[in-house]
Jmol script that loads the backbone (N, CA, C; Angstrom):
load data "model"
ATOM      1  N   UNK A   1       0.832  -1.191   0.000  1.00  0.00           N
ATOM      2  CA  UNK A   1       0.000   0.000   0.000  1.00  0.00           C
ATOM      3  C   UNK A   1       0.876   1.255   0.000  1.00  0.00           C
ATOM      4  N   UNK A   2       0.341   2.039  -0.651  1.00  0.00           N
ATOM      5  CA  UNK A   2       1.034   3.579  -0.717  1.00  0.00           C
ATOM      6  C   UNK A   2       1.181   4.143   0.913  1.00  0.00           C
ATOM      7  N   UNK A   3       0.821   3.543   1.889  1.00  0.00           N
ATOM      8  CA  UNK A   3       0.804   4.337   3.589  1.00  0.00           C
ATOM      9  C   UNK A   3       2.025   3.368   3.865  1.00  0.00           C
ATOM     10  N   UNK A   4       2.380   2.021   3.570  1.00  0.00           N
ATOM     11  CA  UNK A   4       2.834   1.412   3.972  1.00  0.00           C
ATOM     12  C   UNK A   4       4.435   1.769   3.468  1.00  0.00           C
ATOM     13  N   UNK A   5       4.434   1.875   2.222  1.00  0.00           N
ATOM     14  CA  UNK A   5       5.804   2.582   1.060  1.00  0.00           C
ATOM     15  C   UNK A   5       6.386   3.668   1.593  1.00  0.00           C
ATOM     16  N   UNK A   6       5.321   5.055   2.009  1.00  0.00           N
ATOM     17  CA  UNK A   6       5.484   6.075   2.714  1.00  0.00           C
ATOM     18  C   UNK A   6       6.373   5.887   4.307  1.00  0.00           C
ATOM     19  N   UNK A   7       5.908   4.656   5.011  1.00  0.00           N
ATOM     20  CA  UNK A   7       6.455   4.740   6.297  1.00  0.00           C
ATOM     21  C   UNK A   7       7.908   3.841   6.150  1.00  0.00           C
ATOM     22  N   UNK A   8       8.007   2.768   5.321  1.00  0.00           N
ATOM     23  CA  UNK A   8       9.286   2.296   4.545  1.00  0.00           C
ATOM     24  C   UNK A   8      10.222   3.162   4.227  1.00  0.00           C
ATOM     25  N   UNK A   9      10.247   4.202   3.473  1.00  0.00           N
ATOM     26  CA  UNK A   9      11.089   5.461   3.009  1.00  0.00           C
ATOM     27  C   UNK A   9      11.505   6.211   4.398  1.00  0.00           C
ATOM     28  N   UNK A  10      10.395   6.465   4.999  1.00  0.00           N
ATOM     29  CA  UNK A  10      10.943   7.727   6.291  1.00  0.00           C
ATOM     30  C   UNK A  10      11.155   6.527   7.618  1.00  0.00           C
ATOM     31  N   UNK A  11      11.444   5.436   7.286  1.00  0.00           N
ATOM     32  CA  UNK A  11      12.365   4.432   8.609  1.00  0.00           C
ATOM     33  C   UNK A  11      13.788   4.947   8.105  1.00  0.00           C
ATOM     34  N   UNK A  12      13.823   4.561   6.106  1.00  0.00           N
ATOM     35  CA  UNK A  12      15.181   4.406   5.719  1.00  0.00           C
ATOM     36  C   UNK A  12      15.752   5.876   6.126  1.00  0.00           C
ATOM     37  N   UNK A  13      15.189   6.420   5.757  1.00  0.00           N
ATOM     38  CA  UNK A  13      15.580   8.173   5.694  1.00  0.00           C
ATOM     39  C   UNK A  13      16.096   8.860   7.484  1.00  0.00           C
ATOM     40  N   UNK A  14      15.598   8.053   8.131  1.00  0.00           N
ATOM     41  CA  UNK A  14      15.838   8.125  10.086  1.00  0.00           C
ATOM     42  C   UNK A  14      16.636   7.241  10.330  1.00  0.00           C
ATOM     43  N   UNK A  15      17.336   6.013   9.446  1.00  0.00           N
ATOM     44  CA  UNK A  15      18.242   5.667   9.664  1.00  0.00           C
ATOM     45  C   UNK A  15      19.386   6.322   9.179  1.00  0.00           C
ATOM     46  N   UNK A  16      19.544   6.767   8.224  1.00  0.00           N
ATOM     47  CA  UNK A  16      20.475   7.435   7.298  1.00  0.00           C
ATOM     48  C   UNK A  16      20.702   8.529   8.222  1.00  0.00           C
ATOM     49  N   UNK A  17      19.584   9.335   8.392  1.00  0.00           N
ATOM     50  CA  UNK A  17      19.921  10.259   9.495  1.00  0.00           C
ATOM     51  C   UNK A  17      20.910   9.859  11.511  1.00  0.00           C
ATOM     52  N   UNK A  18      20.014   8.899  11.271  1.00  0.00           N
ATOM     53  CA  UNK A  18      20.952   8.553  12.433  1.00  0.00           C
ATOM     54  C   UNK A  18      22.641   7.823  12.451  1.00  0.00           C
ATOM     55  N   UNK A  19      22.906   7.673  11.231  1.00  0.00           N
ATOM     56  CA  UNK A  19      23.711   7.558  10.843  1.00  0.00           C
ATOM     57  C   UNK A  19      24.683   8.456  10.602  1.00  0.00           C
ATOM     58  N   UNK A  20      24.478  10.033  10.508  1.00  0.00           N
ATOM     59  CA  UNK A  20      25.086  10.963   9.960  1.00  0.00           C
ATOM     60  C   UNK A  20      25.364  11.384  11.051  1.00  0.00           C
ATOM     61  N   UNK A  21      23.988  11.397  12.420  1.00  0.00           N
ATOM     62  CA  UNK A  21      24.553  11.970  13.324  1.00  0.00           C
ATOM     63  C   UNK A  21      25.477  11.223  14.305  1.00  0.00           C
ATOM     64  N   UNK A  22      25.483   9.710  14.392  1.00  0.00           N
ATOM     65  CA  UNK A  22      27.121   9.325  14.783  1.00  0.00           C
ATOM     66  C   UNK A  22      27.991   9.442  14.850  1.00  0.00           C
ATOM     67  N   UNK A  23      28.351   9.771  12.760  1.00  0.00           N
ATOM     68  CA  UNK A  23      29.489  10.078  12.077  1.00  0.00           C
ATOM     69  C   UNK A  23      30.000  11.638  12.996  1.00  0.00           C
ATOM     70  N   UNK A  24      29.138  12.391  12.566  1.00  0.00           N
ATOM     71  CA  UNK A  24      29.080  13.878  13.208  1.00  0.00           C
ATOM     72  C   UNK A  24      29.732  13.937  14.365  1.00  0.00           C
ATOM     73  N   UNK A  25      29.085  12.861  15.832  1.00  0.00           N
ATOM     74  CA  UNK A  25      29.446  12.626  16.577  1.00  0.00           C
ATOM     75  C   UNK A  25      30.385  11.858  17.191  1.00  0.00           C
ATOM     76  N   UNK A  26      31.063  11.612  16.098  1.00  0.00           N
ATOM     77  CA  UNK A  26      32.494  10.685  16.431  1.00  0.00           C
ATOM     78  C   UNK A  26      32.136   9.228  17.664  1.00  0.00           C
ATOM     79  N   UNK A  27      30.823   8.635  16.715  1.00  0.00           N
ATOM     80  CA  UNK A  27      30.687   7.649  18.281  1.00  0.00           C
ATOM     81  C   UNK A  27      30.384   6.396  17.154  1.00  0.00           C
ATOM     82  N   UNK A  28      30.840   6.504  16.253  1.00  0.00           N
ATOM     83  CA  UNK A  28      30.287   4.839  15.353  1.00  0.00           C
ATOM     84  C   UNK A  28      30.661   4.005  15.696  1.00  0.00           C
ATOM     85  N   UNK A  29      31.614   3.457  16.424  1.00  0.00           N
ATOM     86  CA  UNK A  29      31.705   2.020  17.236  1.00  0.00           C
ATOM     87  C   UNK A  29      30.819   2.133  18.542  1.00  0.00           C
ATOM     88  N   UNK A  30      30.520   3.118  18.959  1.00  0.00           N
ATOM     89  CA  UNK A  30      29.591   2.818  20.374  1.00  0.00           C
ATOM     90  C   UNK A  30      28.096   2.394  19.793  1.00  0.00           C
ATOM     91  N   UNK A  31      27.661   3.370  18.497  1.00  0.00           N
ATOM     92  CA  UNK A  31      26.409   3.075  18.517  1.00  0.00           C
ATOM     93  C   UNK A  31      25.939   1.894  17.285  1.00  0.00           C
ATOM     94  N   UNK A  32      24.750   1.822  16.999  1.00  0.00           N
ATOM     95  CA  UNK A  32      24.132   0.646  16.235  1.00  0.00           C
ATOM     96  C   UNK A  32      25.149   0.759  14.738  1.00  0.00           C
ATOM     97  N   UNK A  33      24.987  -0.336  13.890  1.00  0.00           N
ATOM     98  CA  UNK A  33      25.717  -0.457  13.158  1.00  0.00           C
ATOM     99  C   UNK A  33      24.274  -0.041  11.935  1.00  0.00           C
ATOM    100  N   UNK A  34      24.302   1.262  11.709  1.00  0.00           N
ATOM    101  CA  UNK A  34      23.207   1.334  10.590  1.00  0.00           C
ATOM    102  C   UNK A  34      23.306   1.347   9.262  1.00  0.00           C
ATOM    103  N   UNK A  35      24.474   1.152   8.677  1.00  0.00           N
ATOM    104  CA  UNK A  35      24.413   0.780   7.475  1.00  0.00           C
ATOM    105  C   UNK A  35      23.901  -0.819   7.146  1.00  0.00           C
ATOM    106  N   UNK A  36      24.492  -1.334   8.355  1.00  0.00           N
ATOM    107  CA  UNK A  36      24.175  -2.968   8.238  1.00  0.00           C
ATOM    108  C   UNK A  36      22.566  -2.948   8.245  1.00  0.00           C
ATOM    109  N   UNK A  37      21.875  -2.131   9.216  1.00  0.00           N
ATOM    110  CA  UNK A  37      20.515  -2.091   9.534  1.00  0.00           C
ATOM    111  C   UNK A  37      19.763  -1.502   7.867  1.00  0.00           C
ATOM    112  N   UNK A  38      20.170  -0.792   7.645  1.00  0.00           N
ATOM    113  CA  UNK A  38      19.258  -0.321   5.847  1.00  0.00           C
ATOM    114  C   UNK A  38      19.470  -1.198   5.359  1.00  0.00           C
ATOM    115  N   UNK A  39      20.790  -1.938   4.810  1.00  0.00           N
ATOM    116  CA  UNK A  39      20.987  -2.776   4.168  1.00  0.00           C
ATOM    117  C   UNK A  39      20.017  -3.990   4.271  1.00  0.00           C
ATOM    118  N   UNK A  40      19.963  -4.184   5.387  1.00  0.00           N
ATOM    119  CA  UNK A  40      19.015  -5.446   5.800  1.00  0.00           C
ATOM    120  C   UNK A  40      17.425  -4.913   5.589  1.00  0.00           C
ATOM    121  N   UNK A  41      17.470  -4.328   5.459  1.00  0.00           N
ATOM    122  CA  UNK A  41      16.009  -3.183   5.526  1.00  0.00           C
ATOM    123  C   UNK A  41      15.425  -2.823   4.688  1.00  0.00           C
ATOM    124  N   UNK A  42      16.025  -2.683   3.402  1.00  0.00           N
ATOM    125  CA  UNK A  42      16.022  -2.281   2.106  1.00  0.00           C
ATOM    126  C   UNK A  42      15.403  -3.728   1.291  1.00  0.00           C
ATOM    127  N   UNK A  43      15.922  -5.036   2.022  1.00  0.00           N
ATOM    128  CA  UNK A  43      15.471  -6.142   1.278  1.00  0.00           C
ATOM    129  C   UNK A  43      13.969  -6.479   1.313  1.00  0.00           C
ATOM    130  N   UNK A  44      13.186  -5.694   2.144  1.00  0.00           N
ATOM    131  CA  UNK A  44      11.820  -5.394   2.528  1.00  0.00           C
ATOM    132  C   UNK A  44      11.078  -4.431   1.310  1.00  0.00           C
ATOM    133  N   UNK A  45      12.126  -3.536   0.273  1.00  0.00           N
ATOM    134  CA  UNK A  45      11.370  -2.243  -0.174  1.00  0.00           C
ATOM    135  C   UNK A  45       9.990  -3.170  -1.085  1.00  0.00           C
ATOM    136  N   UNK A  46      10.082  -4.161  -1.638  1.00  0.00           N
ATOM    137  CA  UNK A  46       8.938  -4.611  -2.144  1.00  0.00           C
ATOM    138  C   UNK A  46       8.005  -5.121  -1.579  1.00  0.00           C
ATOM    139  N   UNK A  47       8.379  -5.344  -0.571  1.00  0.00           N
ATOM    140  CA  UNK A  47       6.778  -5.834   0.542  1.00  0.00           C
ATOM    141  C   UNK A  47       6.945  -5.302   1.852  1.00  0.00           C
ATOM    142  N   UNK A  48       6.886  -3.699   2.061  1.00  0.00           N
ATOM    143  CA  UNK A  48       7.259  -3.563   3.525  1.00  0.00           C
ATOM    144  C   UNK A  48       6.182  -3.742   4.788  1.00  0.00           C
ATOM    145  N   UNK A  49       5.235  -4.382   4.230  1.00  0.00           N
ATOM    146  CA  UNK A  49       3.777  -5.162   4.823  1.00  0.00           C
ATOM    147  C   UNK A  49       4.821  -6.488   5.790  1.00  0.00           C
ATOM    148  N   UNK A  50       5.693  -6.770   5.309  1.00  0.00           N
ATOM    149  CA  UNK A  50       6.272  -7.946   5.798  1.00  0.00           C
ATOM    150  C   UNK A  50       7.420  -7.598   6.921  1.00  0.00           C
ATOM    151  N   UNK A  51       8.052  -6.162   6.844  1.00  0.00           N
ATOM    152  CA  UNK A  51       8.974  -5.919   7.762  1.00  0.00           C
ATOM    153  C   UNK A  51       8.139  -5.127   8.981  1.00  0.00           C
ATOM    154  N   UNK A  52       6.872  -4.720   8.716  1.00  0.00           N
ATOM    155  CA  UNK A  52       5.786  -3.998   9.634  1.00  0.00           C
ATOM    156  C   UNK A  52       5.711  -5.617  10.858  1.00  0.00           C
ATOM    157  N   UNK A  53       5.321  -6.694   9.751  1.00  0.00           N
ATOM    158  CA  UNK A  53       4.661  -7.764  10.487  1.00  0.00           C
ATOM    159  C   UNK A  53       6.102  -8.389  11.354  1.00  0.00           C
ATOM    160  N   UNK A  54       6.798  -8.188  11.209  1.00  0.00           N
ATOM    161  CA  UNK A  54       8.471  -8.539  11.607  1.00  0.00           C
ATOM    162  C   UNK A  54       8.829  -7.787  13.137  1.00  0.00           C
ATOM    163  N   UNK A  55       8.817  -6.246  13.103  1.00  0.00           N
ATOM    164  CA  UNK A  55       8.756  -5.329  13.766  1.00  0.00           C
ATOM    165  C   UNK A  55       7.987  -5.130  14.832  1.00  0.00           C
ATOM    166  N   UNK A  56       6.491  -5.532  14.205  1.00  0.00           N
ATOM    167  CA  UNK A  56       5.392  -5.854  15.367  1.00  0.00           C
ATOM    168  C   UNK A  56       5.711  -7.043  16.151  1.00  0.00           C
ATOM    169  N   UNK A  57       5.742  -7.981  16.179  1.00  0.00           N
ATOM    170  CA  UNK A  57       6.407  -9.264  16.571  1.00  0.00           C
ATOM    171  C   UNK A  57       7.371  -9.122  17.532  1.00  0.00           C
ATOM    172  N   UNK A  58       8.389  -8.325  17.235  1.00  0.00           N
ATOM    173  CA  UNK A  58       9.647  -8.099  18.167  1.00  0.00           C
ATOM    174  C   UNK A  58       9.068  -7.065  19.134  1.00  0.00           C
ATOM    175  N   UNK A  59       8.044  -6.414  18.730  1.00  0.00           N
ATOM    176  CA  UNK A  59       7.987  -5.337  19.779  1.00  0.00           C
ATOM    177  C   UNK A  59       6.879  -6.179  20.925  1.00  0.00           C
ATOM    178  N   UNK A  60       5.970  -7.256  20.276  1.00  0.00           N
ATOM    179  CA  UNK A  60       5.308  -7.464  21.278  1.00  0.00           C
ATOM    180  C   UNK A  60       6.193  -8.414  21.853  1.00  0.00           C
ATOM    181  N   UNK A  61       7.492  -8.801  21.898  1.00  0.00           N
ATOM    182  CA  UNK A  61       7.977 -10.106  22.729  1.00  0.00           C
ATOM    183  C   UNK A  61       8.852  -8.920  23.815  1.00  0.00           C
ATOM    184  N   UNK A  62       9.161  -8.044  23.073  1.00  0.00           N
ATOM    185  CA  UNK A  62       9.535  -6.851  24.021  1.00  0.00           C
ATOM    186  C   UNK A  62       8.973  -6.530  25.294  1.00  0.00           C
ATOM    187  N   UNK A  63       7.266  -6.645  24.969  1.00  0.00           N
ATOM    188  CA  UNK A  63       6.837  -6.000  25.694  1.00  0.00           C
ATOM    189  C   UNK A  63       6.719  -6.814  26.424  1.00  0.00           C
ATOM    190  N   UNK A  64       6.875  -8.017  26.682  1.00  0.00           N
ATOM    191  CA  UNK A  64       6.429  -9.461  26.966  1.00  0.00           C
ATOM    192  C   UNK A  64       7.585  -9.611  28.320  1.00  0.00           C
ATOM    193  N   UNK A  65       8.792  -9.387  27.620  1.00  0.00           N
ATOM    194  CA  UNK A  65       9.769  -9.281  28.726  1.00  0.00           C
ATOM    195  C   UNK A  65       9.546  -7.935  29.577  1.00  0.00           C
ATOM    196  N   UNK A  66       9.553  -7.379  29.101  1.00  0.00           N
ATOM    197  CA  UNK A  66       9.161  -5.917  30.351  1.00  0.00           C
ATOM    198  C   UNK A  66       8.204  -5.928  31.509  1.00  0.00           C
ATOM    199  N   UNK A  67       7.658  -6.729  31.256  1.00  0.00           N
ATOM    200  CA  UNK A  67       6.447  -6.858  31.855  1.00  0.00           C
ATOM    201  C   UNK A  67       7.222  -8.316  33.170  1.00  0.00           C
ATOM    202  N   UNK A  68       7.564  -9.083  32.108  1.00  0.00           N
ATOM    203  CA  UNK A  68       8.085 -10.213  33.294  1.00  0.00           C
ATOM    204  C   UNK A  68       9.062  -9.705  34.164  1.00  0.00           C
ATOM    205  N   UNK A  69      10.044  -8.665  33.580  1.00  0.00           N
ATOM    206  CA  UNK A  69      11.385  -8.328  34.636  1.00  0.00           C
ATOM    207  C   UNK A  69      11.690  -7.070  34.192  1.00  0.00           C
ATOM    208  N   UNK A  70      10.497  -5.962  34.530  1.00  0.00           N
ATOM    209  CA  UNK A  70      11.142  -4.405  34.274  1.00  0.00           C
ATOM    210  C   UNK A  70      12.627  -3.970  34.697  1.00  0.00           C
ATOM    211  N   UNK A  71      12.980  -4.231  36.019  1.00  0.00           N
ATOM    212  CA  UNK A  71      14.227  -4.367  36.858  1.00  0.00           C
ATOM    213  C   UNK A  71      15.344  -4.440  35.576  1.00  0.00           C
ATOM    214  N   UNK A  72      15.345  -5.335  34.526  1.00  0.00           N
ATOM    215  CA  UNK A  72      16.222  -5.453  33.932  1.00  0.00           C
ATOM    216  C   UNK A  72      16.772  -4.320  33.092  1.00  0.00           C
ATOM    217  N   UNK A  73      15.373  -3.474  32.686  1.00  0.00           N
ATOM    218  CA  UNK A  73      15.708  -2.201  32.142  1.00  0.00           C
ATOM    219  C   UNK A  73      15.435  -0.941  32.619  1.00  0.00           C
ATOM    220  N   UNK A  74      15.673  -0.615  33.947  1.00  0.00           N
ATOM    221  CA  UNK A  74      15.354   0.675  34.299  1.00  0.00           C
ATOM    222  C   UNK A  74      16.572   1.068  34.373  1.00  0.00           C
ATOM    223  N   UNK A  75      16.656   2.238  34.090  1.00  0.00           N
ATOM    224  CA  UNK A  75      18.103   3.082  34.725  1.00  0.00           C
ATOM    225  C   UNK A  75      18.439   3.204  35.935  1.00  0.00           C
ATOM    226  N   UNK A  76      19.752   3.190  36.766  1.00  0.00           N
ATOM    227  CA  UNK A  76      19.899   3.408  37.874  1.00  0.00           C
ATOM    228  C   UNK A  76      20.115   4.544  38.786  1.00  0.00           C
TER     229      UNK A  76
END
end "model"
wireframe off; spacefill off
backbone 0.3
color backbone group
């Protein structure tokens, strides 16, 4: 779907960006490796119905653990 294409483009486009601001910030070994992440991301541009259903998935097992052991992720 054209809503779905739209939110595909502005993930890639917020990675790229977050990417620049690493570089900027002299921290690319501390933070995520996002070229690897588009790259992998990009193999979605023809069905990004399938990286939505991917995404959702991880976020609900996310939430799944949070719920069993918040402790693990609060700040101290």
């Amino acid at each position: 779907s054209a809503a779905s294409a739209a939110c595909f483009c502005a993930l890639l486009q917020h990675l790229e960006e977050q990417w620049r601001r690493s570089v900027q910030e002299n921290a690319i070994l501390q933070g995520p490796d996002f070229p690897r992440m588009r790259a992998y991301i990009e193999n979605f541009q023809a069905q990004p119905l399938n990286l939505a259903a991917i995404l959702s998935e991880c976020l609900k097992e996310e939430k799944q653990i949070l719920e069993i052991r918040p402790e693990l992720f609060t700040l101290p």
